[in-house]
C-alpha positions as a printed NumPy array, in Angstrom:
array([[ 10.608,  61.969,  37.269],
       [ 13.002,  63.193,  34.638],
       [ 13.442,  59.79 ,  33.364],
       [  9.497,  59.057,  33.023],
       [  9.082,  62.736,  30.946],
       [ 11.289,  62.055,  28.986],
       [ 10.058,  58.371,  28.42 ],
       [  6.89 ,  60.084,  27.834],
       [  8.44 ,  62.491,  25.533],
       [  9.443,  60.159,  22.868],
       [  6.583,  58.016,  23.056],
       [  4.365,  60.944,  22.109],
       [  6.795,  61.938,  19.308],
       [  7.066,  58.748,  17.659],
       [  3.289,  58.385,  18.156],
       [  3.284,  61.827,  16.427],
       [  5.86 ,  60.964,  13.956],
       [  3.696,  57.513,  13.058],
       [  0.475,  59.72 ,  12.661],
       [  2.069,  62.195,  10.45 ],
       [  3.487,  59.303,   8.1  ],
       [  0.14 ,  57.518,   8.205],
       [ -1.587,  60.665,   7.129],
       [  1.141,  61.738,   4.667],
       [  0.647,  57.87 ,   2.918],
       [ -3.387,  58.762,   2.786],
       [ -3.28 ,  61.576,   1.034],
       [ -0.901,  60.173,  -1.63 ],
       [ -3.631,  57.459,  -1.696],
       [ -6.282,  59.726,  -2.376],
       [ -4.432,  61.499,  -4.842],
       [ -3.563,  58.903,  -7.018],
       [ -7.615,  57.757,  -6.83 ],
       [ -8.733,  61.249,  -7.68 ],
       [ -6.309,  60.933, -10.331],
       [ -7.634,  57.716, -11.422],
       [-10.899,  59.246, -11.068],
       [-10.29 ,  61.8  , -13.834],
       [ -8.762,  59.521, -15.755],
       [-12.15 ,  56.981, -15.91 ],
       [-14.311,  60.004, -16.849],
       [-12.278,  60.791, -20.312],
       [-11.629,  57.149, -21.027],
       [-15.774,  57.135, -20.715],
       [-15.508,  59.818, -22.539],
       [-13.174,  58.203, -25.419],
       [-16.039,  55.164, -25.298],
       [-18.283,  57.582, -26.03 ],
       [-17.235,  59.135, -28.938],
       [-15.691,  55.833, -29.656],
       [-19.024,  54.336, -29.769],
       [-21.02 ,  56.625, -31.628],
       [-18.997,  57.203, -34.661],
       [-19.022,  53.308, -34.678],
       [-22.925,  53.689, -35.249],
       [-23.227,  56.506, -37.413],
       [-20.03 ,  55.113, -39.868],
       [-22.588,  51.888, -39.826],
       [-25.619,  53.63 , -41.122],
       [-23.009,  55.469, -43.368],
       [-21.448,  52.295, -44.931],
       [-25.213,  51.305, -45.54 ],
       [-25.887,  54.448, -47.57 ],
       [-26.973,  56.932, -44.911],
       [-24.981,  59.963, -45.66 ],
       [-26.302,  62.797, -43.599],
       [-24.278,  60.704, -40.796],
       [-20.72 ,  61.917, -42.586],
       [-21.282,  65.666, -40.58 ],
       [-22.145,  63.79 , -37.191],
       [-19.064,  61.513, -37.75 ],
       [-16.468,  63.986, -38.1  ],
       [-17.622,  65.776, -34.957],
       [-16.875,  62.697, -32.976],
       [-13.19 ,  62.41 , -34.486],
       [-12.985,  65.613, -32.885],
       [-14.312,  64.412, -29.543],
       [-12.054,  61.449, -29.873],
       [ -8.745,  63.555, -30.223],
       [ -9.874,  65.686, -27.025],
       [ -9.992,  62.965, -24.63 ],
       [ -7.132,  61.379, -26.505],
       [ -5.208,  64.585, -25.536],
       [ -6.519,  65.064, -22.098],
       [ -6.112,  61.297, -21.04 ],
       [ -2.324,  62.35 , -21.434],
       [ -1.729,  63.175, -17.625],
       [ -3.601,  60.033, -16.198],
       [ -1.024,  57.911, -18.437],
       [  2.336,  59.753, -17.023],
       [  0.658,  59.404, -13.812],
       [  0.609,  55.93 , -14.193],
       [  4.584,  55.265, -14.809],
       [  4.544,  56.192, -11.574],
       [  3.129,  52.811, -10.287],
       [  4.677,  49.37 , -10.2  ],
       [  2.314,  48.201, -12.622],
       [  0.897,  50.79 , -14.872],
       [ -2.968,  50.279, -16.206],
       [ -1.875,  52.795, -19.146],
       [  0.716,  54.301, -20.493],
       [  1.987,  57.015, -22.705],
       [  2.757,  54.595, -25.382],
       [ -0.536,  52.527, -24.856],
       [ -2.328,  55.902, -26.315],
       [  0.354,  56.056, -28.904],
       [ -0.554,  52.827, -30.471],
       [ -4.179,  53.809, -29.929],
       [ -4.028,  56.814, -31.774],
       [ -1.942,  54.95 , -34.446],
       [ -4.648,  52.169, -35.061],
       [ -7.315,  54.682, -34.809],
       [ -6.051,  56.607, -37.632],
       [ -5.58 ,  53.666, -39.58 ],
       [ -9.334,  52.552, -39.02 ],
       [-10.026,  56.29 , -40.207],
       [ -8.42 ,  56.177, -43.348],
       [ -9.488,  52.333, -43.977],
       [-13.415,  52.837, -43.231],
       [-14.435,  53.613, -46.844],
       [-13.266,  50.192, -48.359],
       [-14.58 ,  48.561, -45.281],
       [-18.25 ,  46.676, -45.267],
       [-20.492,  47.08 , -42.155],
       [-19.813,  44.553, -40.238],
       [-15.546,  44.954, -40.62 ],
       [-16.38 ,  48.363, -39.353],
       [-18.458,  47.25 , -36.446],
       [-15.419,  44.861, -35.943],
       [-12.718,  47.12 , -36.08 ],
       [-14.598,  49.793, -34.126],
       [-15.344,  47.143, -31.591],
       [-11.667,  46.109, -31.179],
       [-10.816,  49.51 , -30.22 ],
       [-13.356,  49.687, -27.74 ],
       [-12.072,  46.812, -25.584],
       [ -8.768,  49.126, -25.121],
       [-10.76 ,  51.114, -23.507],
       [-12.849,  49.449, -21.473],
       [ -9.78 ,  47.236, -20.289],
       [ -8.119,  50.777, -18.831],
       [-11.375,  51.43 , -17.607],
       [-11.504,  48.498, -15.497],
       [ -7.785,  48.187, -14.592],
       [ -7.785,  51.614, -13.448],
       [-11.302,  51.614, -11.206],
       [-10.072,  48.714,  -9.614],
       [ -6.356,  49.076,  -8.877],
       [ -6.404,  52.542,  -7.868],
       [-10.187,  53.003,  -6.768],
       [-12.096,  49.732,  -5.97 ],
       [ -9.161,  47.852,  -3.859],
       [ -7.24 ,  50.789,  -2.154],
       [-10.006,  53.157,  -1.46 ],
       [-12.267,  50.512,   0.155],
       [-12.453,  52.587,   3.241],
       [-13.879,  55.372,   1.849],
       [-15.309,  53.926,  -1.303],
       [-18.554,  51.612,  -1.837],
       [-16.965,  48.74 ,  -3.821],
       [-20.396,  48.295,  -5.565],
       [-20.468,  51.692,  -6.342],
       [-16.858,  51.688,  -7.81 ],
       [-17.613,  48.425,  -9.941],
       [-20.809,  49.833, -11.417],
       [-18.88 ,  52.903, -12.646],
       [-15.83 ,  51.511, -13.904],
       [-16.958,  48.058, -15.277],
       [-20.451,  47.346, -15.259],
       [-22.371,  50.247, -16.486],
       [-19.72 ,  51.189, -18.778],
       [-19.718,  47.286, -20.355],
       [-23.754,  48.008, -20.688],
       [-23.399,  50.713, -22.876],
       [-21.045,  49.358, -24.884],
       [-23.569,  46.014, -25.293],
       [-26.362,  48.986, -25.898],
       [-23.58 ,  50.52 , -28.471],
       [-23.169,  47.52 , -30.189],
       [-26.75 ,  47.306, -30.553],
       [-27.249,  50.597, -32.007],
       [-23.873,  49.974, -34.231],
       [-25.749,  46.782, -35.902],
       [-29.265,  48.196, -35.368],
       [-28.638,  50.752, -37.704],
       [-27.194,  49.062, -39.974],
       [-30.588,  46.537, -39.95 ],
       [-32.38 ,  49.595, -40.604],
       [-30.738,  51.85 , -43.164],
       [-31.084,  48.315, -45.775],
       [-34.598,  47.586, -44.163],
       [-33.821,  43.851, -43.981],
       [-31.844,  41.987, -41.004],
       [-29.592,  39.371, -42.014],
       [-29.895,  36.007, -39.908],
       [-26.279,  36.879, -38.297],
       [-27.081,  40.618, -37.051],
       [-30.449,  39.127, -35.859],
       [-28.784,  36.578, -33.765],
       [-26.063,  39.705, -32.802],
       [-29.26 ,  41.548, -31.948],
       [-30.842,  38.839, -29.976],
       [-28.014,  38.282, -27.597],
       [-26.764,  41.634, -26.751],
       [-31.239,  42.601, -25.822],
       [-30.827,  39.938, -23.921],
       [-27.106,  40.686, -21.82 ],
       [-28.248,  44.08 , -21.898],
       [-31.531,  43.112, -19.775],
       [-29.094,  40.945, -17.502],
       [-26.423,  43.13 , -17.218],
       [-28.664,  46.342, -15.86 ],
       [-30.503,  43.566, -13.384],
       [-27.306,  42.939, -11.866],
       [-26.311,  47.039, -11.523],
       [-29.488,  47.78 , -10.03 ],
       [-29.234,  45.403,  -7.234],
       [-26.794,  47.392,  -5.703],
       [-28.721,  50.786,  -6.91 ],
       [-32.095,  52.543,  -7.115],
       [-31.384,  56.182,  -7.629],
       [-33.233,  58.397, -10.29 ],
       [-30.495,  57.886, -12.538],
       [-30.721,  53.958, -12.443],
       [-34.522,  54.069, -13.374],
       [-34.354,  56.111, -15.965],
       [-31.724,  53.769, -16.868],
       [-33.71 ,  50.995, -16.928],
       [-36.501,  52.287, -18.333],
       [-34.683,  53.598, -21.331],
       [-33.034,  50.598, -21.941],
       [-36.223,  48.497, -21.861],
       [-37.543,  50.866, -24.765],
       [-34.666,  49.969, -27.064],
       [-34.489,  45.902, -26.279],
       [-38.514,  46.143, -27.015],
       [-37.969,  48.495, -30.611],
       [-35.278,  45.754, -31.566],
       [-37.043,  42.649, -30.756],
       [-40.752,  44.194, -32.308],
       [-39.202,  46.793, -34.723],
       [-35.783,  44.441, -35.758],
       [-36.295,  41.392, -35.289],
       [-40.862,  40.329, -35.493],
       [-41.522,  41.005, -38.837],
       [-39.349,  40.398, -42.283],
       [-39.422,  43.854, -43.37 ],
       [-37.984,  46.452, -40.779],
       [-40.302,  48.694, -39.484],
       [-38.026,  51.443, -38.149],
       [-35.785,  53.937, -39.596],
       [-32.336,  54.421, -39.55 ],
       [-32.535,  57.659, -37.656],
       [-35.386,  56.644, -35.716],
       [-33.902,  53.986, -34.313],
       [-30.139,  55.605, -34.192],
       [-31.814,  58.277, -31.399],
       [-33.754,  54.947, -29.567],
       [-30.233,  53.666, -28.804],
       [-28.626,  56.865, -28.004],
       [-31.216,  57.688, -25.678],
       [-30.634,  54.234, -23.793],
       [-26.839,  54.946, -23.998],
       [-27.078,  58.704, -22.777],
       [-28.702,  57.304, -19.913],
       [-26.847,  54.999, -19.002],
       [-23.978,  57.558, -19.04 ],
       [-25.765,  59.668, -16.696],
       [-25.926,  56.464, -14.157],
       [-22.049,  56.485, -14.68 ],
       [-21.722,  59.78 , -14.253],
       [-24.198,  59.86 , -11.021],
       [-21.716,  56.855,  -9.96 ],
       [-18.424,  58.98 , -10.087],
       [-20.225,  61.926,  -8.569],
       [-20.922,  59.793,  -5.542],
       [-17.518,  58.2  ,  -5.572],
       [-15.754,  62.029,  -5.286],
       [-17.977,  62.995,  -2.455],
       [-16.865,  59.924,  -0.632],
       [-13.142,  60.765,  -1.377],
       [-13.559,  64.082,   0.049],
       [-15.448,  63.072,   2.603],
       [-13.037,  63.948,   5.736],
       [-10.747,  65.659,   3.791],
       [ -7.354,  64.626,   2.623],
       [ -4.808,  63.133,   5.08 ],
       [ -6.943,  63.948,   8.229],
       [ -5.661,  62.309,  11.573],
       [ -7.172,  62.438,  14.853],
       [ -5.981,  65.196,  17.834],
       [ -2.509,  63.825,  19.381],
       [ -2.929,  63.513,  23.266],
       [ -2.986,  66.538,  25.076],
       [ -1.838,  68.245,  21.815],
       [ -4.947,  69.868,  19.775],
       [ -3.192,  69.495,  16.821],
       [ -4.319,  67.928,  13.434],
       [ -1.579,  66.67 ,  10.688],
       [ -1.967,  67.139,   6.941],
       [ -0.613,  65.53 ,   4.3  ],
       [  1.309,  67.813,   3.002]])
């Protein structure tokens, strides 16, 4: 009898002992995904800003200076995520394979500043260029970091759909929408549209419209349909305002707030898409394992 307690005995410890190790790796999981979570939401942020100034120093190159004001402000916006996005990338040397790095926003920073000082010699379209280029920095992170710490390792408590709209879709939409307002506004402010913007204008209506169909099969909240809906306003004021008739029939700030207001929505899908993502990481709690036998007792992670 002595023999078959103690038997019993260390099979419930190292049952115990497995548990607690189990729940200690979870909640290291979860960490580094809420980590990665804060991380997406100022790299969206960086787009953001990114993507705005890349519009207004458009209809600014063309002429429009009441943008110079708005323009500044997002420099400012720019340096703030810069700055905050500082954690998520010393987080990262922790991995085996880091999706960004302290010196990844070093040479950011760098070539932003260059861009800065460089945008009055540049034309539109260099700026749109330049601007552009920067973007994909971001929206590479973006994706790297949804997937590999969010997406693939979180599948258990994360809708993959859900995580791929957020981190890659949606965010790759508003940067087709931003591009659209970038050379939209340009269009506008000289009231003619070259035959390169309006092909430029013609495809990204058109991967706009297919890129949204494709986020709202897996989707249908309020956010999403406002989404839609907004978007459909702006691919309609840039193929009948843009692109019908020879002479433009919109202004540069009319049609500046058009493709904001398709952007800003589409942000709020994003954001309605990492709100739901959280929950779902929370859900439970972190590093929750079931009673032990005959034990009533509950491990944590920590």
């Amino acid at each position: 009898m002595t023999i078959a307690m103690a038997i019993a005995a260390a099979v419930l410890l190292w049952a115990y002992l497995r548990l607690r190790n189990a729940a200690r790796k979870d909640g290291r999981r979860l960490d580094t995904a809420r980590q990665a979570l804060a991380g997406c939401e100022h790299l969206l942020g960086l787009l953001r800003a990114l993507q705005q100034h890349r519009g207004l120093s458009s209809g600014w190159l063309a002429g429009e200076r009441q943008f110079e004001a708005r323009m500044h402000a997002r420099r400012q916006e720019l340096e703030r995520e810069l700055k905050a996005l500082a954690a998520s990338a010393e987080a990262e040397l922790t991995q085996p394979r880091p999706c960004l790095t302290p010196h990844d926003l070093s040479l950011f920073r760098f070539r932003w500043q260059t861009l800065v000082e460089e945008l009055p010699g540049l034309s539109i379209e260099q700026g749109i260029a330049r601007h552009s280029q920067m973007i994909t920095y971001v929206l590479d992170w973006l994706a790297a970091l949804g997937e590999a710490r969010i997406e693939l390792p979180m599948a258990d408590r994360v809708d993959a759909d859900a995580a791929r709209n957020h981190a890659n879709r949606l965010p790759l939409l508003a940067e087709y929408l931003g591009q659209a307002r970038a050379v939209g506004s340009g269009v506008a402010a000289r009231g003619t549209c070259t035959p390169v913007a309006r092909v430029r204008l013609m495809f990204l209506a058109s991967r706009s419209e297919s890129l949204i169909k494709q986020a709202m099969q897996v989707a249908g909240d309020r956010e999403a349909l406002a989404a839609a809906q907004a978007v459909k306003t702006l691919t309609d004021t840039v193929r009948q305002k843009l692109l019908a008739e020879r002479t433009v029939v919109v202004g540069a700030e009319a049609y500046f707030a058009t493709a904001t207001e398709a952007i800003d929505a589409v942000f709020g899908w994003i954001e309605s898409c990492g709100a739901g993502i959280r929950r779902e990481l929370d859900a439970g709690g972190p590093g929750e394992v079931a009673d032990l036998p005959g034990q009533g007792v509950k491990l944590s992670s920590t």
